[in-house]
N, C-alpha and C positions, 0 to 999 in steps of 0.2 A: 881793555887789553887783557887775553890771556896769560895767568900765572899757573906755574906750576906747583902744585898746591900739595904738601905732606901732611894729614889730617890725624894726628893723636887721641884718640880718647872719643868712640864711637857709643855712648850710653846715651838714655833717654832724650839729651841735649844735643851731644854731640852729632849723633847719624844725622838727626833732619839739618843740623846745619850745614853739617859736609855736602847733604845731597841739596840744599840750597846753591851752593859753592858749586858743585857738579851741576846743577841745572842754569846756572849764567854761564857755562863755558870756558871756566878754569877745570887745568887736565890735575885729577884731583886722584891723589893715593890713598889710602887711608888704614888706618892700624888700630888696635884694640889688643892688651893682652888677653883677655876673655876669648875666647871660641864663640860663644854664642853672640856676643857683640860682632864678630867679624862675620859668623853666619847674617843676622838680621842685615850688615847692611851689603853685604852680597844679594841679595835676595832683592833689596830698594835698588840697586844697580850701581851701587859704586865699586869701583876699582881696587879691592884688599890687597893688600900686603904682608907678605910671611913673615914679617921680620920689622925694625924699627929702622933697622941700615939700608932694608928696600925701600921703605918709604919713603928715608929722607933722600935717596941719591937722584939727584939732581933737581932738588928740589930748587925753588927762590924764597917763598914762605912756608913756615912751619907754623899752623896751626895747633895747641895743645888745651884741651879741655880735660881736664883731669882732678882728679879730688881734693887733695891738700896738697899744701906748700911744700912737703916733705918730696910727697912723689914731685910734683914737680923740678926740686934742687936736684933730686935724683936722677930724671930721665934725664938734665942737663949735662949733667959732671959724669952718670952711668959709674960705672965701678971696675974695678982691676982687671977682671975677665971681660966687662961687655963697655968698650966705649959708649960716653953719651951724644945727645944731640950735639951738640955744642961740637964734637968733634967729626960727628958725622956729616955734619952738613956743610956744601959750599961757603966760600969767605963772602960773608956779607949777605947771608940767610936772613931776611926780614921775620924776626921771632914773634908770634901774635899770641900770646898768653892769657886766655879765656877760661880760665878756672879760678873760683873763687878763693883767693889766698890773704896772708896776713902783707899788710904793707910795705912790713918788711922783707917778707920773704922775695915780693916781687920786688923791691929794688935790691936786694942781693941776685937776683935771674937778672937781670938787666944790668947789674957789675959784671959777673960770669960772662954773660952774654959779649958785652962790651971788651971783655978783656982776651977772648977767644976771635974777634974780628967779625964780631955780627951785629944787627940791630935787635932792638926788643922795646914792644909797648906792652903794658900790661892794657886789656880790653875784658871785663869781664860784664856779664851783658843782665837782664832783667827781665821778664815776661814769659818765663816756664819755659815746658814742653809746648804748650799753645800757641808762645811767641816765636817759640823756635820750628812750629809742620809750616805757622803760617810767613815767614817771615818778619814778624812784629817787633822784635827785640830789641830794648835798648842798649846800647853799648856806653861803657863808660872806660874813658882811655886816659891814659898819662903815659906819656913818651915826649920824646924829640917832635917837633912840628913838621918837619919833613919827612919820618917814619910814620906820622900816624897821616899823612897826606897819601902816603904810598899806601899804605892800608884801609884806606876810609871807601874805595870801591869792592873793596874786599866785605867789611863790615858793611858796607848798604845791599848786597845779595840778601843778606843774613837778618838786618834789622830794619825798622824803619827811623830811629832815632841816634846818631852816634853825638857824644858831644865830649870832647877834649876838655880834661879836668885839669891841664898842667902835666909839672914834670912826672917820670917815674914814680910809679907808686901811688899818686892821686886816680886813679882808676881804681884802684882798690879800694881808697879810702871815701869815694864815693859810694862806692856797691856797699861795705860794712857800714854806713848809714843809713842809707836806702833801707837793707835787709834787715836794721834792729827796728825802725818805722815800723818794716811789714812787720814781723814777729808780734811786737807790740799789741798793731793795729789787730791783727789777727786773733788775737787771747779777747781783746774789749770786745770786737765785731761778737767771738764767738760768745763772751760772756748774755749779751745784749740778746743774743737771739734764744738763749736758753732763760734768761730771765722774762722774756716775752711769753715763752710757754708756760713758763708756770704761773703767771699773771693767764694766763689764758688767750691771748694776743695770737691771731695768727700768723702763720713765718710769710705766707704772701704780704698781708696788708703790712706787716714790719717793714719787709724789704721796701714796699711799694710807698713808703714814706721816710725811711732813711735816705733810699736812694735818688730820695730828689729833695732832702734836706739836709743841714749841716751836719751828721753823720756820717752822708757816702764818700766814700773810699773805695778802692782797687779790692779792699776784703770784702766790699758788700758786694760790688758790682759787675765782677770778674772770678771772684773765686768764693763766693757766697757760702757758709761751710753748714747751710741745711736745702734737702734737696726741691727740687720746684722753682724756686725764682727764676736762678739763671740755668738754663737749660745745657749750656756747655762746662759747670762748673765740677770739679770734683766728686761734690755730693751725691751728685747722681749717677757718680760711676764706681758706687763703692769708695768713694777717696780713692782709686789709682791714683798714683802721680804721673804726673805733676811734679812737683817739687816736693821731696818727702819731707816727713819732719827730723828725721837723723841728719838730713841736709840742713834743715832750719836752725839745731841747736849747733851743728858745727859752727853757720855764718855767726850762731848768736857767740858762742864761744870766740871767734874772732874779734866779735866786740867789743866783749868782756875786754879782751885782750887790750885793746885801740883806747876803751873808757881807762882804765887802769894807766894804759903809757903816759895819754894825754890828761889823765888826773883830773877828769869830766866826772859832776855830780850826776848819775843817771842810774837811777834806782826804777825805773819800767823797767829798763834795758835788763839789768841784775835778774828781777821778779822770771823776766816772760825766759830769758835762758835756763834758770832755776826748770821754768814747768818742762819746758822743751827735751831739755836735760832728760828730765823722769822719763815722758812721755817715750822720748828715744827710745830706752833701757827697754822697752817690752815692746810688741807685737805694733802697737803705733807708729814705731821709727819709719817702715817700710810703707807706711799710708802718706796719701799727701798733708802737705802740714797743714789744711783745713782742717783733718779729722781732732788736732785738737780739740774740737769743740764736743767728744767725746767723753774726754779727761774733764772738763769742765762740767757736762751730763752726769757722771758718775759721779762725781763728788759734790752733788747738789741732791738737796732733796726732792722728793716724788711727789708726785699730784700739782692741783691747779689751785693757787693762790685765793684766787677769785674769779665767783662762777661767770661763766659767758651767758 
């Protein structure tokens, strides 16, 4: 059944999702403070919006992909000159909150929400820009079971995996686990492949036995961070992203956050935000967060361990 769809937050993520959503058949608005996000997805054929009051009038669900938990509270509640969502939108707006936030913040947008006469799941999703041209993305949700019912044809355009985590706020708190994994997994993969070079090991036959031994993971297999293995993987596009790594250290900073609350021993977690952190601070942030394995290059020593 089509829905009338207000699409917030048109970057790297958000366009191909919306034009997902536009290509099953929901009449789909869509908004971006940016210019050039509103150009690019004019351009892919979705329906732009001058304004966030355009987008959301008459909307039923409000989709929001957006950066942090701040913007998000903000586009909600808006400020003294510019109403927020929350007031702009029809009584009983199905709110789908797709941006990676603290747990808190999304069950604070899900009081808001609730206290204004609307619904809200938090659905924040997993599998890049990749997941999101081809459809592949995982969605991980906490809401009401009859809101995320209402949404779950919404979210299967978009992904190929959704799974209901519980209440409010466990959609998040899935994704901020998931994301310190990948982080993690990400720093070892890349350590593994630069200590294979300097042993003299090479990156095909590495991957060609990780990846079918107890090693492979999502970081070998899918976003491989030296170029040749996996032929669609960042590496070989320069690290475009993808998923940057200024994204990477924010998720990992949200962890920090969640280890901290929940007073969890987790000393990877700690290590791979530390590097992330750095890496962010310079010219790497904007690279996908395979190029990592960069920062690990660099701070290792030259030449070949042992001769081939």
């Amino acid at each position: 059944m089509s829905k009338r769809i207000a699409f917030l937050g048109l970057g790297h993520m958000g366009l191909p999702m919306a034009q997902r959503l536009r290509d099953a058949g929901h009449q789909l608005t869509g908004y971006d403070p940016m210019l050039v996000a509103r150009e690019a997805a004019a351009r892919r054929g979705i329906q732009v919006a001058a304004s966030v009051r355009e987008a959301v009038s008459g909307a039923e669900v409000v989709v929001t992909v957006l950066l942090t938990g701040q913007q998000v509270l903000a586009a909600y509640r808006g400020t003294p000159e510019e109403p927020g969502l929350l007031e702009l939108a029809e009584p009983g707006t199905l709110f789908v909150e797709s941006s990676t936030i603290s747990v808190e913040d999304a069950q604070l947008a899900h009081r808001l929400a609730a206290a204004a006469g609307h619904r809200n799941i938090d659905a924040p999703m997993s599998g890049g820009v990749v997941g999101a041209e081809h459809g592949t993305l995982a969605f991980m949700v906490g809401g009401a079971d009859a809101d995320v019912a209402d949404a779950l044809p919404l979210l299967e355009a978009m992904g190929r995996r959704v799974v209901h985590c519980g209440a409010s706020g466990l959609g998040q708190a899935a994704k901020v686990c998931n994301n310190m994994i990948l982080g993690v997994s990400m720093i070892a993969v890349s350590e593994a492949f630069v200590l294979g070079e300097r042993l003299g090991l090479d990156a095909q036959t590495l991957f060609d036995v990780v990846s079918n031994a107890s090693g492979q993971c999502w970081a070998v297999t899918t976003n491989c961070p030296v170029p040749g293995p996996v032929p669609e993987s960042p590496a070989n596009r320069g690290f475009a992203p993808g998923f940057t790594s200024k994204l990477m250290a924010k998720d990992l900073a949200l962890a920090d956050h969640a280890v901290e609350f929940a007073d969890v021993d987790a000393p990877l977690a700690a290590l791979a935000s530390a590097l992330y952190r750095r890496f962010a601070e310079g010219p790497g942030g904007e690279l996908d967060f395979s190029a990592i394995i960069d920062e690990i290059r660099a701070n290792s020593g030259g030449g070949v361990a042992v001769p081939k």
